[in-house]
N, C-alpha and C positions, 0 to 999 in steps of 0.2 A: 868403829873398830870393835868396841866390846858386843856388840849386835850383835856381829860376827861370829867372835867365838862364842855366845852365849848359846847362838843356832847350831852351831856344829855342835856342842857338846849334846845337844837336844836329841841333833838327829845320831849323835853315839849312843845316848839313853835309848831314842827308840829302836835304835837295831838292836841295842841287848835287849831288850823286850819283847822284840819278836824272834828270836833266837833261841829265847831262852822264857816259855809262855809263863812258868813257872814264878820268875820275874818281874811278872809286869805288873802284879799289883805292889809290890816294893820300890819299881822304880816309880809309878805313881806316886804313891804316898812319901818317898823321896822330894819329889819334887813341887810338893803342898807348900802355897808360900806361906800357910801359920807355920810350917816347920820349921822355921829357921832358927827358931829355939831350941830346939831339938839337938837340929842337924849340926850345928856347930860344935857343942859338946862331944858329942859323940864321934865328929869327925876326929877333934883333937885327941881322945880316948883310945879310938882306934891309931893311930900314928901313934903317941905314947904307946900305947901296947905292943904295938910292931918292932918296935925297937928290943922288945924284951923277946922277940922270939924264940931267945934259944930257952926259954924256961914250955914247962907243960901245958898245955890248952894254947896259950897265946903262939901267936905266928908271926912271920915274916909277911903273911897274905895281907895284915892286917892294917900294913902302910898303904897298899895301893889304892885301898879301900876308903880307908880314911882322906885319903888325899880328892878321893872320887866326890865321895861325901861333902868335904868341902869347898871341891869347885862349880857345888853350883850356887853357892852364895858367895865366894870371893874372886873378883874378875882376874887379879892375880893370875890364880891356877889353873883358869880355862884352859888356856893355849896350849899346855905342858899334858894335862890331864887328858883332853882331846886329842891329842897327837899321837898320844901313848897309848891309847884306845883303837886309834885308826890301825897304827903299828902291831898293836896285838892284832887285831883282826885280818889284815893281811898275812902273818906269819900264818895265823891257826888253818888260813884257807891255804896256804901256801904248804901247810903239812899234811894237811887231810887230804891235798890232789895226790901230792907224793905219795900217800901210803894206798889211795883209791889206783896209781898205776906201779902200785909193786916197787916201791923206793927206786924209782930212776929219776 
């Protein structure tokens, strides 16, 4: 089961990587297994920070991110983080048809 969601979140990493080329050397080095010293801090930092959104610099963006961050080292947040990924990406194709035929 954890297989599972560890592949789908892989294959979420690689579509934002090809979506977004700009991307892809972040989501590589994202996914460096020395990083996981890194990626845990950071992940919690970003979520902490999130929560303070409503001050300057820091955002609300900063949870989802964070949360991204850390599911790929805690099997936990797979399933939750990859689903939410698939959801956004249906919406964004689901808005840019609509606006590609004139909002009908």
């Amino acid at each position: 089961m954890r297989d599972r969601h560890r592949r789908r979140l892989d294959r979420q990493l690689a579509a934002l990587a090809r979506r977004f080329p700009a991307l892809r050397g972040l989501v590589g080095l994202a996914e460096a297994r020395p990083g996981v010293i890194l990626r845990l801090p950071l992940g919690l930092l970003l979520v902490a920070g999130g929560f303070l959104g409503f001050l300057p610099i820091l955002g609300f963006w900063m949870i989802p991110l964070g949360l991204l961050i850390l599911a790929i080292d805690l099997p936990l947040l797979r399933p939750g983080v990859s689903a939410a990924m698939i959801r956004g990406r249906r919406r964004l194709a689901l808005w840019r048809r609509s606006r590609r035929n004139g909002g009908r």
